[in-house]
N, C-alpha and C positions, 0 to 999 in steps of 0.2 A: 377524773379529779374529784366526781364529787364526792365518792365513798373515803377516799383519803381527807378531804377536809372536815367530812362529819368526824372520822374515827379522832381526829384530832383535837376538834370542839368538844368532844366527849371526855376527852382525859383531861383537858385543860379546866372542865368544866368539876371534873373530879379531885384535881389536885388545887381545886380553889375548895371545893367540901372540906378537903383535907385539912385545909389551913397551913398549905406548902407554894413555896413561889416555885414550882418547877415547871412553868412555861417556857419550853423549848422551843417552841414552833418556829417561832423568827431570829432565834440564835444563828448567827453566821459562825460558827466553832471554827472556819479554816484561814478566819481571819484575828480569833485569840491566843493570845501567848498561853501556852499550859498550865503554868500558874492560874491565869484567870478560867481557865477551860477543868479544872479541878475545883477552883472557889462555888464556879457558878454549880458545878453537877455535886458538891458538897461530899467528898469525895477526897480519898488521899489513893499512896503509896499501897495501904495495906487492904485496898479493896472496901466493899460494902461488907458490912455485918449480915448474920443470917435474918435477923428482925428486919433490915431497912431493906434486904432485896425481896423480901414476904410483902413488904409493903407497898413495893414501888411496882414489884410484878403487878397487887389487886391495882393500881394506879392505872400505870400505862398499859396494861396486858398484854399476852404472850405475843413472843418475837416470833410472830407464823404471819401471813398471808392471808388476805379474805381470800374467799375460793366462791366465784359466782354458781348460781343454782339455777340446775336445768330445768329447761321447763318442761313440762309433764307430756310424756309420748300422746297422753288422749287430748289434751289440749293443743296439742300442733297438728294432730288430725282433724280436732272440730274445725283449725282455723282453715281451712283449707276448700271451705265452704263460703266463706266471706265474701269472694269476689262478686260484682254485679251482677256480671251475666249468669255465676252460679243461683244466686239469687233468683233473678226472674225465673231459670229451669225450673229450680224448686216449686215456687208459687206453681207454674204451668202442672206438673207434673201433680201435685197435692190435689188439683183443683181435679185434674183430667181421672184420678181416683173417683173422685165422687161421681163422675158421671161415669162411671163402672167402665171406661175404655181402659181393660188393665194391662192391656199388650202396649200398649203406646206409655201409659205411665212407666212400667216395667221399663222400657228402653230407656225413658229419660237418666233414669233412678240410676240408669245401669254406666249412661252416660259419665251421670255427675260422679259414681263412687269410684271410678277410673279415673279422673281427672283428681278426686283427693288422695287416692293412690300415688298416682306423680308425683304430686306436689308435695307429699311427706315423704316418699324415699330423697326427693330432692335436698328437702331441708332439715331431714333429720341424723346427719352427722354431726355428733357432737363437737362442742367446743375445746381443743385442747389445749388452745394459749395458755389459758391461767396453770394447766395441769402441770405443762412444760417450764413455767416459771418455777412450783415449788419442788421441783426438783434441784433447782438452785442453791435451798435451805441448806443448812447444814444440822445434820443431828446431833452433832455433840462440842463442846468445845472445851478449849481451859480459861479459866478463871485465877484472876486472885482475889479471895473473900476470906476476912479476917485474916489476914496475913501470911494463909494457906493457899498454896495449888489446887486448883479442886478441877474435877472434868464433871460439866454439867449439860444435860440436853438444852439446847441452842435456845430453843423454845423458851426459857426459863431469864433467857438473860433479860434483862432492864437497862436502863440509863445509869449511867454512873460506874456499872461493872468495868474491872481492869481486866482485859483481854489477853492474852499471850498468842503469838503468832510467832511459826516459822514456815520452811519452804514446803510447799504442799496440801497447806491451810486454804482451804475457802474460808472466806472473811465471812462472820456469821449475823455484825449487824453492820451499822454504818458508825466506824470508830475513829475519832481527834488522836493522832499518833503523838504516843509522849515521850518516845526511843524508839529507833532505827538504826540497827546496822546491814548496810551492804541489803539493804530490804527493798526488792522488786515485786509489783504486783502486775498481774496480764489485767488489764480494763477494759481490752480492746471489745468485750460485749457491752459496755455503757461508752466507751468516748469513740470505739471506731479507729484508734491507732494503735498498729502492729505492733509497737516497740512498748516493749514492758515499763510503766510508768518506775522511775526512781525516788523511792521516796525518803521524807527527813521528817524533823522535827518545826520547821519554821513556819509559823503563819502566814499569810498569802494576801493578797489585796480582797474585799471584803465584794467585788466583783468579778474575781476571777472565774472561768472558767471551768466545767467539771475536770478535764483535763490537767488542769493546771493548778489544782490543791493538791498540792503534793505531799502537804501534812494528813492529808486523810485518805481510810480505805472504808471500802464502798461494801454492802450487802451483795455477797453472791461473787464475786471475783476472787480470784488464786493467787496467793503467792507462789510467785516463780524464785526468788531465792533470797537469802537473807533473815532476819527475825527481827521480833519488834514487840512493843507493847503497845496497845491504842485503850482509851476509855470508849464505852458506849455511847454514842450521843444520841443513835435513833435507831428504833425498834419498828419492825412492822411493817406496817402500810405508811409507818414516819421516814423508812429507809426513802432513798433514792431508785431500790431495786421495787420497793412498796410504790412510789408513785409511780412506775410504769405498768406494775399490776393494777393500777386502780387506771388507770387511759385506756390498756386492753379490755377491762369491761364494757370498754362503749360499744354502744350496738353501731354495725354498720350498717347505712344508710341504704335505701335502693340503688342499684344498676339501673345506666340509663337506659337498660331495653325494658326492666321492671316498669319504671316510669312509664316508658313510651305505652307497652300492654296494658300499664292500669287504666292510663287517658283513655286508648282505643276502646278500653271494654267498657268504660264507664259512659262514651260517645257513644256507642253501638248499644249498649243497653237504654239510655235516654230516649235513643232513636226508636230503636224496638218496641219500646214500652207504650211512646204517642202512637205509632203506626198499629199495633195490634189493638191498641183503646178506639182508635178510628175505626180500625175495620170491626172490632165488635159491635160498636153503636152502630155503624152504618149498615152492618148484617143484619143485627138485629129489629132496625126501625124497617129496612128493607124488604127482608126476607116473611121478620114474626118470628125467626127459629134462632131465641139466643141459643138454648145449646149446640147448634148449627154455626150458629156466629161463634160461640166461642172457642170450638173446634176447628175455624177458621185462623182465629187468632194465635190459636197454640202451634197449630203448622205453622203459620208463618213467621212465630218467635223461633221455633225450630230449626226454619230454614236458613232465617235471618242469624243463628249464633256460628261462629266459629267453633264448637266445639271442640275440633282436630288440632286447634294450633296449640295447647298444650302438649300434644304428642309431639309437634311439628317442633317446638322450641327444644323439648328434649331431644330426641334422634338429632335434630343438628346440633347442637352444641355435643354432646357425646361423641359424632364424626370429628367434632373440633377439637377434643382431647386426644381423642386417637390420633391424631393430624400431629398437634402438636407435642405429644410422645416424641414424635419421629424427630421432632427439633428438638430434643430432650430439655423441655418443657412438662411441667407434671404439676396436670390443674385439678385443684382441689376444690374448688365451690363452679358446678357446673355457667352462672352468668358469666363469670370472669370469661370466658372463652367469647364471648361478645364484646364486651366489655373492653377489652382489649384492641380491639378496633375501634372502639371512639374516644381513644386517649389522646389530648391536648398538652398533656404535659408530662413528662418520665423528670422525677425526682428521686435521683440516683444516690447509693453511697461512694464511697470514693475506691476504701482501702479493700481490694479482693473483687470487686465488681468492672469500675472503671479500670482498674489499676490490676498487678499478679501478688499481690499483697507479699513481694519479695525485694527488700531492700535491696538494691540493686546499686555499684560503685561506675556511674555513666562516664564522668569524667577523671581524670589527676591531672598535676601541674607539678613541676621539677621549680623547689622558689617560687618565687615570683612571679611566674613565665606564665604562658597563655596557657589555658587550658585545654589538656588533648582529650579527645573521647577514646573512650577503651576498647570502643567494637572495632574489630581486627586486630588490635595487636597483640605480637607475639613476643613475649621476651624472655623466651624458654634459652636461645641463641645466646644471650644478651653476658654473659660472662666471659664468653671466649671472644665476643664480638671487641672491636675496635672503635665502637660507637658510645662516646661518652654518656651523652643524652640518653642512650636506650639502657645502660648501667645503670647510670643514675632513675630511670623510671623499675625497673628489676627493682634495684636496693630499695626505692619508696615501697614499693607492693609487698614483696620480702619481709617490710618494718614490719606492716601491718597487719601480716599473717602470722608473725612472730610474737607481739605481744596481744593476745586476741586469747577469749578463753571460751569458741565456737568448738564445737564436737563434729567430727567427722566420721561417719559408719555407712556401710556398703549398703546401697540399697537390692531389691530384686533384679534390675534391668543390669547392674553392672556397674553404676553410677555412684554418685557419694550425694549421700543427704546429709544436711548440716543444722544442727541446734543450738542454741545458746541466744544470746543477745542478735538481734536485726542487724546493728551495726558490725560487729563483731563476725557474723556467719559473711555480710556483704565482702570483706576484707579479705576474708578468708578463701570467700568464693572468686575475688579478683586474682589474688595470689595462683591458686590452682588452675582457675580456666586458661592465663595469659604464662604458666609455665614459669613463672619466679620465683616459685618456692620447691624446695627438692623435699623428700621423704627424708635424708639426712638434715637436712635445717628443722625440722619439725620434729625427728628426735633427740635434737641437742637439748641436755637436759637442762631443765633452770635451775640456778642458784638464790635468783632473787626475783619479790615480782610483788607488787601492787594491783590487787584490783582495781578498777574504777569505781571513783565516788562522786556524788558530784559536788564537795566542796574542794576536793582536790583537784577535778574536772582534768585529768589523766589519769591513767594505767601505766604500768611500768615494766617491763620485765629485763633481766638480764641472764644469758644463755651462754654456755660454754660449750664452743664448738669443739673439734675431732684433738685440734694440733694443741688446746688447752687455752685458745684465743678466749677473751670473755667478750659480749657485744652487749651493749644495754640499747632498748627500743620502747622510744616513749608515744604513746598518741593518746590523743584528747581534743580539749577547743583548743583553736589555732591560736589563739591571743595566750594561752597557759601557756602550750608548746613553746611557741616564739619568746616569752620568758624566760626559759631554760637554754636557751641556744645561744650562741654567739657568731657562729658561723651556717651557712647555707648550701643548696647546690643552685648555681645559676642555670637558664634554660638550656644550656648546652652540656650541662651535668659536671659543670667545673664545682670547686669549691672554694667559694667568697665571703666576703664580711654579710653580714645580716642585712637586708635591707627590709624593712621592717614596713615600710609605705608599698613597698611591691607587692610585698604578700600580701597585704591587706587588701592593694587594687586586686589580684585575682581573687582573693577570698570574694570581695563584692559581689566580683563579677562569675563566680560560681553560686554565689548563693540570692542572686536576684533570678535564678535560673529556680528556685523553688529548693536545691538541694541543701541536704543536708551537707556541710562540710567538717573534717577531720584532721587536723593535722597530726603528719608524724617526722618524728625527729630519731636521730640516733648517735652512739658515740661507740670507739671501737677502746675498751681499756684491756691495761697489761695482766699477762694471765698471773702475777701475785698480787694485783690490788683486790685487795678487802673488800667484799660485794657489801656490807652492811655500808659502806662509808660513800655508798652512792643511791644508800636510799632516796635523799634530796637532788633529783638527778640538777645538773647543770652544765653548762660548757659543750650543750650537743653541739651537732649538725643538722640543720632544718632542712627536712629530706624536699619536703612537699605537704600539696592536700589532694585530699582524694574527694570529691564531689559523689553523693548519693541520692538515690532517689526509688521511691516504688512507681517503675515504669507502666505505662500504659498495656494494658491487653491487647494485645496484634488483631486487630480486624475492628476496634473498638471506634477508632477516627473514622474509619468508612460507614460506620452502623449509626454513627449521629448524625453523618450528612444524609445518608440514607432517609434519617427520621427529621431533620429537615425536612427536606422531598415531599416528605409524607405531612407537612402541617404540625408537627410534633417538634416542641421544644422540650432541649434535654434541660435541667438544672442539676449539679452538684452538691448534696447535701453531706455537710462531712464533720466529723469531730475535730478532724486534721486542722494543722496554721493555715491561716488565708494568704500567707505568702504560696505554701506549697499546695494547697489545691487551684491557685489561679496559677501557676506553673503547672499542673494538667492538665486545667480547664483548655488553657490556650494548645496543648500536645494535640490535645483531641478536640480542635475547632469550636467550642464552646465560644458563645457572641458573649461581650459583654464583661469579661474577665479581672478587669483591670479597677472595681471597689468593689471590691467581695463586702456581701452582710454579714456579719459576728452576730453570735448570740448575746455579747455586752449588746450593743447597740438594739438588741431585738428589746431587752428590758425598758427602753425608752421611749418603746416607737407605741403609737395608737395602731389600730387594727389596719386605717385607712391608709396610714403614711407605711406600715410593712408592706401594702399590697400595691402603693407607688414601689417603693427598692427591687418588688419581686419584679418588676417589669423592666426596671433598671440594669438587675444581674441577671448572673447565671451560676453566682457563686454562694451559697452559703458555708461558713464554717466558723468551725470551734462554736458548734449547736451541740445542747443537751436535747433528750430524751424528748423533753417539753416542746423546745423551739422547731423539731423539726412535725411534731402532731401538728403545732401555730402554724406552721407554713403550708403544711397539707392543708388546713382548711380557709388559709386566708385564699389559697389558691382556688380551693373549690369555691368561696364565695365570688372570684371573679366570673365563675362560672366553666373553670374547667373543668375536664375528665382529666382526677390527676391519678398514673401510677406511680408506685414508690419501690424502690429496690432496697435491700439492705440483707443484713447478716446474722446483727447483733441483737442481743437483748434492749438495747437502747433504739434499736429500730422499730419493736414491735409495736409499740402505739403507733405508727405514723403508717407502717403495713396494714393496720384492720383498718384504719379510718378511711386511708388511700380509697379511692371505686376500686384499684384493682392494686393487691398486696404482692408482689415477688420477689422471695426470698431466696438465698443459694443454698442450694444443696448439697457441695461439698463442704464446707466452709462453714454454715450457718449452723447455727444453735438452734437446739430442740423452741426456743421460742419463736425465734422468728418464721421456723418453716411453721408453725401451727398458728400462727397471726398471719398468715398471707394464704391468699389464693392460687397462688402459681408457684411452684418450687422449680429452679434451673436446675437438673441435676451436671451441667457443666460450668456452673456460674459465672457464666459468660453473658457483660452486655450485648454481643451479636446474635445471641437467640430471643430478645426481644425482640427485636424489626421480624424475625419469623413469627414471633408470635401475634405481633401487631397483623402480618398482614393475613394471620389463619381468620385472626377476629373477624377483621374489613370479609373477607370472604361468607364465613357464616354468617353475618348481618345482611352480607347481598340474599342467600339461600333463604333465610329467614325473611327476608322482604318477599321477593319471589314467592313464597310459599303462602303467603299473608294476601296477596294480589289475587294469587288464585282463590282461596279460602273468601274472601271479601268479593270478589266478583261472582261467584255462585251466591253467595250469603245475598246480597245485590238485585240477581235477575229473579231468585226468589219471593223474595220480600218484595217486590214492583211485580211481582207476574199475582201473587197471591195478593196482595191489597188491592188491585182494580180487579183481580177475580172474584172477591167479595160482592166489593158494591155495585156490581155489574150485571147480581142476579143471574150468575151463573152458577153451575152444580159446582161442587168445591175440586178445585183446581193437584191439589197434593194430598193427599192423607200427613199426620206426623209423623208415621212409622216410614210413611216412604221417605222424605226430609232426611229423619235420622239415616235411615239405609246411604243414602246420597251424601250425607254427609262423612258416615263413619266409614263404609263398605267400599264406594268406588272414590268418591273423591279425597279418603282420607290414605289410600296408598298412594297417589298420587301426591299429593301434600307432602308427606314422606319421603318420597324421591323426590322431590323438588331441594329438601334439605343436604339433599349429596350434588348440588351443583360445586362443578368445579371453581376455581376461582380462572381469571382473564391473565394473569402475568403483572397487572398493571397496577395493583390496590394501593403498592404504596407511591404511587406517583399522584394522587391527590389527597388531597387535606379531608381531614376528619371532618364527618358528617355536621351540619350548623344540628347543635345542640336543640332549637327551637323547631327541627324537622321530626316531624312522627312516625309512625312505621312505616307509610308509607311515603313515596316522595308526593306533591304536587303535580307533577306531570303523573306520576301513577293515578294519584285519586282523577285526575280528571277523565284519562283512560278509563277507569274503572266505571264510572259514572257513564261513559259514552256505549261500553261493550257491554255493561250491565241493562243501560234500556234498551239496545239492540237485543240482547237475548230474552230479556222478559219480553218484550214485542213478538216475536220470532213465535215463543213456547204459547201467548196467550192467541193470537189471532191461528195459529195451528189446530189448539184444542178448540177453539169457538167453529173453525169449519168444519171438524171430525164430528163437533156432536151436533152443527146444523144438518152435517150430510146421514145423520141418523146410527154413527157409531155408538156401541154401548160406552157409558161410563167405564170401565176398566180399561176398555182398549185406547179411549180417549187420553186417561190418564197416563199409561204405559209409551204411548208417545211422546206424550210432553215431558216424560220421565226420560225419556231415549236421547230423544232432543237436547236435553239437557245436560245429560252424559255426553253428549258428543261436542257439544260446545263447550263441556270443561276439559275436554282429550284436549283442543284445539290452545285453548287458552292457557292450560299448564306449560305447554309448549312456548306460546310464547311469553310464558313467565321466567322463563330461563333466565333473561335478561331486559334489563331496561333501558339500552339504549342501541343493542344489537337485532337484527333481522333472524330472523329463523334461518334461513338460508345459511347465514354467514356463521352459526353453531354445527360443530359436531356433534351429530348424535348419540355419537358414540363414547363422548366426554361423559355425560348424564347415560349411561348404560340402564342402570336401575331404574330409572324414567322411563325409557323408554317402552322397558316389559312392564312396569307398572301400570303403564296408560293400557296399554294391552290387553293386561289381567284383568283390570277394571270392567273394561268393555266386556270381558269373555265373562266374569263375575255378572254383569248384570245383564247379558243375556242367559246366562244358566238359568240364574234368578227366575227368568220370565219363563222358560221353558220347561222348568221344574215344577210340579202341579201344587206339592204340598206346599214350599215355600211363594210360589205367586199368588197361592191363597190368601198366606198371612199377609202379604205386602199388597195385598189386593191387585195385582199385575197381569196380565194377557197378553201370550206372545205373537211376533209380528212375523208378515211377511217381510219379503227380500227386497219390495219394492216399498212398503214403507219404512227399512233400513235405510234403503236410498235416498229419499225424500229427507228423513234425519239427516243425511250423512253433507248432504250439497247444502242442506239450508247451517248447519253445524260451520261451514267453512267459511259461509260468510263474516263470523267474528274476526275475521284475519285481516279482513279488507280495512276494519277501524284498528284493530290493536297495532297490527304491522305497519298499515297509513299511518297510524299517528307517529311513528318510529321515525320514519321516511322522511315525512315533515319537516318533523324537528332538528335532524340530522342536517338538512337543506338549508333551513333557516339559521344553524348553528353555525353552519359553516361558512356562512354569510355575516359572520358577526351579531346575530338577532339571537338575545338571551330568552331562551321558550322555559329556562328550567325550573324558574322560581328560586332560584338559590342567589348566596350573596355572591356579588360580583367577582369575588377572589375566585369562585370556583369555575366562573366561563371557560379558562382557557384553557383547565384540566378535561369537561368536556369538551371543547373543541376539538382536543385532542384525540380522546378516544373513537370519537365518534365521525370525526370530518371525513375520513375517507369511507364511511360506510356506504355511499350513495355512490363513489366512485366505479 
């Protein structure tokens, strides 16, 4: 919003230089009569002059788009250094230069330019929202300026130009319509509903809805059929298509695993930074040998970093695209694949997503009569049949496919696709599925016919059948219809006087169901009456109504209870009436349905009191562009993880802001797939709950892999800081650190990220937002196995070199040792609340030979001359493998103990998890028969 209000302050600020009152900005134009919508843009019939559109061009400037600017490839590699713990490497690595250890600096260096490597293939796909918006523009249009037609590039237009539009036109700025005939525009990319807006001349209430100015057409939308003249009223970034260009420029915000990583690294580097200043001073007052000490200190910032878990974040999240391919799901910014699993809230579109965005004819009613639903029947029968009522349902469906001006053409499969108006193909498609309508009714020719207008609010047509019969078939609103009629068909398909209360009690009662309703009427006249002399139809028969609606997607009501289940609230965010999305909200189980939020009502509300309604519904609608970006973020301020679904170009600000943007990919517009993170290519709400629970999956692997990476990082940093000050010989080299971090524990780490998922992910609630990467019950694990192993490695190496081992073979142990209690502990990082035992090994495959490799990698290492040189290593015997191997197994006994534990006490009612009390009984569940 803000580049739009600068660009706006700037012209207003120009056309006061001018000494011109052409302050638009708070013109409401769709609530001015034309007259005054011509006084105020100073303006007539014959168009601008060449001098005053020169003028008003340098004024408001050209009808184009800002187009944000990327930021510079060498600057998104410098940034990529930033991080803390990059940071501390750095200093380490600069410093470890000067005292000429350049094998060890060299690693660092090599370390850190890998992990900037990452991080900018990561983030260096461009942005192509704004690209996709101007594609929208239009390049050329007509004009009337001085009194002439003229065809001028779009770019060029100004305020006050007189526009010319017919069918096939994309609208090129935002124009106050000053005639219309028969003129439809498709809007469904800014309002969200299928059915082609109908538009007129008539001003509008000075709050209405974008939707619902139907005096005006909008930047970047199609005429679907008709012509018209509109004046310019907004250019730009002033359009309505310009203020969604200017929300798309917002930067989106971190993912909450960004977050969770930055805390960790900025914890871990704090930590790191006191503990290596300890052990320097205390080496050096100790020992006498700073450079000693500070070689001390740089292993052990070495030890102490996670270096691998940028590799670690990538390779799983990459498995998680791949994953979620298969649910044809197609993620575009690699966090979203996490991100996705700690979603609290799905803020959905309605029309193509919730819904088959295909007007659909669910009910009729014969008069009066109650309303029947259409699924099953047949009244293909129904003229040779005996059964009045089934006649009389035939001749309603019949009417309707009769005067209708829907297109029918053969598709590939064998089938018939239909075009034209929503309501009009729905009618048509009733007629044909239920067998009421013959090939011979459909080529009776017409003699006469009205389109629909809607101040006429019917269509009209009248057909001569084979024998020279004439039939006239009128539909529209049911109160038009019911006007022209005098007689009716009762529920048993008699034919009665008007009851005029009847129809209305079923109309109610069709249309508090959400639907749209229709009525049709018809009259049978003599084959020499004059077709002209029934132009003004009257004297029908009032056939019936037909009830419509855009049905739910099949599988959609089970995918929101599902995400229930899962702690996930769905909301409905929609252009559509709040009659008819709380008529789907309730199809498809939505809480709460019954006060939908309006975007009128959103203009009244403080931030506080919209984020009271949002806990109240689950309904928004007849929301702009704006109200639903508001809702994303009043929602993010209660502190949810919100995603957001949609299609349109009107969805695209509320797709980037969302933590996680998905957009369809049949269906959706070049903008919204480039504003969103996730593309459905079946645009189906049920591959969300798959995608949710790929998330929940790759956040367990990614913790997992975090547990292990931090409990090495752990027994390091505790085994190296009281090896310091303890006045022993130094405990690790850096090069060996690095070896251990990148060479054996970081394939390890790696196949940690291909753990499978359990079945179960969406059976509990998304992770408490205020939990870190790791859980509480992890870190205290962590803390227990990590002083066990630094224990283990440091009283090992103190008895090899009291018993007179050399320094390398000393080291090469507690190197060994060390490997073998991260074999162990990968292992049981699989899982946080399962036993080793109770895992297939063969689920984690790649784990399994990774552990393997690792081991066989770092005995090569040691048995290899040249490289045990450089890592300063000496290989063992079979019996000091042993000795590794049984003292290694002991971390089982705390990591699996603590497992066991908790399992025990959980299952006993006693909460060990640290979590908030809603989440007990989700573990309870998982977990209670483990001990069984």
């Amino acid at each position: 919003m803000t580049s739009s209000i600068t660009s706006t302050d700037i012209k207003n600020q120009n056309a006061a230089a001018a000494g011109t009152d052409m302050r638009f900005d708070d013109t409401d134009w769709h609530s001015l009569e034309t007259s005054a919508v011509l006084e105020t843009l100073h303006t007539g019939d014959q168009g601008l002059d060449t001098q005053e559109s020169a003028r008003r061009l340098e004024l408001f400037g050209p009808n184009s788009l800002a187009e944000a600017q990327a930021k510079p490839r060498w600057k998104l590699f410098l940034e990529q250094f930033a991080g803390p713990l990059i940071a501390v490497l750095m200093v380490c690595g600069i410093i470890t230069i000067f005292l000429q250890h350049y094998v060890d600096a060299a690693a660092i260096f090599l370390v850190l330019f890998l992990n900037a490597i990452i991080g900018y293939v990561q983030e260096s796909k461009a942005d192509k929202a704004v690209e996709a918006l101007t594609t929208l523009s239009t390049p050329t249009t007509r004009v009337v300026r001085q009194g002439r037609m003229e065809q001028i590039d779009a770019d060029q237009l100004v305020p006050g130009d007189l526009v010319l539009l017919e069918s096939g036109d994309r609208i090129p700025a935002d124009l106050r319509l000053i005639e219309a005939l028969h003129l439809r525009i498709d809007e469904a990319m800014l309002t969200g509903e299928s059915e082609d807006a109908k538009k007129n001349t008539d001003p509008v209430d000075r709050d209405a809805a974008l939707g619902d100015r139907r005096c005006m057409a909008f930047s970047g939308t199609m005429v679907t059929s008709g012509r018209g003249r509109g004046l310019v009223v907004a250019t730009g970034s002033d359009t309505e298509l310009g203020e969604i260009n200017d929300l798309v420029h917002v930067a989106k915000g971190r993912t909450p695993l960004q977050r969770i990583i930055h805390r960790t690294e900025v914890g871990i580097a704090v930590a790191v930074i006191l503990v290596a200043i300890f052990v320097f001073i205390g080496g050096a007052i100790l020992n006498g040998d700073a450079t000693g000490a500070f070689l001390s200190a740089v292993s052990l910032v070495v030890a102490s970093m996670p270096e691998a878990l940028p590799i670690v974040l990538t390779v799983a999240m990459a498995l998680g695209v791949s994953r979620m391919a298969e649910y044809h799901a197609i993620v575009r910014s690699l966090p979203a694949v996490e991100t996705l699993g700690s979603i609290t809230v799905i803020g959905s579109d309605k029309t193509g997503t919730l819904t088959q965005n295909r007007m659909t004819v669910e009910q009729f009613t014969l008069g009066g009569g109650q309303p029947v639903p259409v699924e099953g029947v047949d009244l293909g029968a129904a003229a040779v049949s005996g059964d009045d009522r089934m006649r009389g349902l035939a001749a309603l469906a019949r009417a309707g496919a009769l005067t209708n001006e829907a297109h029918r053409q053969p598709n590939e499969e064998g089938g018939i696709e239909y075009s034209g108006d929503a309501v009009d193909m729905a009618m048509a498609r009733l007629a044909d599925q239920t067998g009421a309508v013959t090939t011979e009714d459909l080529d009776a020719p017409i003699v006469m016919e009205t389109p629909y207008e809607p101040e006429l609010l019917h269509s009209m047509t009248i057909r001569r059948s084979p024998d020279g019969t004439l039939t006239q078939y009128v539909k529209g609103a049911p109160d038009a219809v019911m006007a022209m009629s005098r007689t009716m068909l009762d529920p048993d398909g008699q034919v009665v006087p008007l009851d005029t209360q009847a129809v209305h009690k079923s109309y109610e009662a069709m249309g508090s169901q959400g639907l749209r309703v229709i009525g049709v009427a018809s009259r049978v006249l003599s084959s020499d009456q004059d077709p002209a002399s029934r132009r003004r139809p009257d004297d029908l028969t009032f056939l019936g109504l037909e009830g419509m609606l855009d049905p739910p997607r099949p599988g959609v009501r089970e995918a929101i209870a599902d995400c229930a289940g899962a702690g996930i609230r769905v909301v409905m965010i929609t252009g559509d009436h709040p009659v008819t999305a709380a008529a789907i909200g309730r199809r498809l189980g939505l809480d709460h349905t019954d006060q939908a939020l309006t975007g009128s009502e959103m203009l009244e509300m403080s931030d506080e009191v919209l984020r009271a309604r949002l806990r109240e519904t689950s309904i928004a609608a007849r929301v702009s562009p704006q109200d639903k970006l508001r809702i994303v973020e009043a929602l993010q301020d209660e502190g949810h993880v919100v995603a957001v679904t949609g299609d349109g170009v009107n969805d695209a600000p509320a797709l980037k802001a969302a933590s996680v943007g998905i957009a369809m990919g049949r269906s959706g517009t070049d903008v919204a797939r480039e504003a969103s993170d996730v593309v459905l290519t079946d645009d189906n709400f049920v591959t969300i709950t798959q995608a949710v629970r790929q998330g929940r999956v790759i956040f367990k692997a990614i913790r997992g892999s975090a547990y292990f990476l931090l409990s090495t990082a752990a027994a390091a940093m505790i085994a190296v800081g009281v090896n310091v000050i303890s006045e022993e010989p130094l405990l690790f080299l850096p090069l060996q650190m690095l070896w251990i971090n990148f060479v054996t524990n970081g394939v390890q780490d790696i196949a940690l990220g291909f753990e499978p998922g359990n079945g179960d992910e969406l059976e509990s609630p998304p992770r408490s937002s205020g939990e870190g990467l790791l859980s509480r019950v992890l870190w205290a694990r962590l803390a227990v196995c990590g002083l066990w192993m630094a224990t283990c490695i440091l009283v090992l190496f103190r008895l090899n070199i009291n018993a007179g081992m050399d320094l390398a073979h000393a080291r090469t142990i507690a190197l060994t040792l060390l490997v073998l209690f991260n074999f162990f502990v990968a292992m049981s990082a699989r899982s946080e609340n399962r036993l080793i035992f109770q895992l297939n090994p063969l689920d984690n495959t790649f784990l399994l030979v990774a552990s393997f490799v690792a081991l066989g990698i770092h005995a090569g290492a040691m048995y290899l001359a040249p490289v045990a040189g450089v890592l300063g290593m000496a290989p063992l015997s079979a019996s000091q493998w042993l000795i590794c191997l049984v003292i290694g197994l002991t971390v089982l006994i705390f990591s699996e103990g603590d497992k066991m534990v908790r399992a025990f006490l959980a299952k006993r009612g006693i909460d060990t998890s640290g979590r908030p009390k809603g989440h007990l009984h989700h573990v309870r569940r998982r977990i209670a028969g483990m001990i069984n």
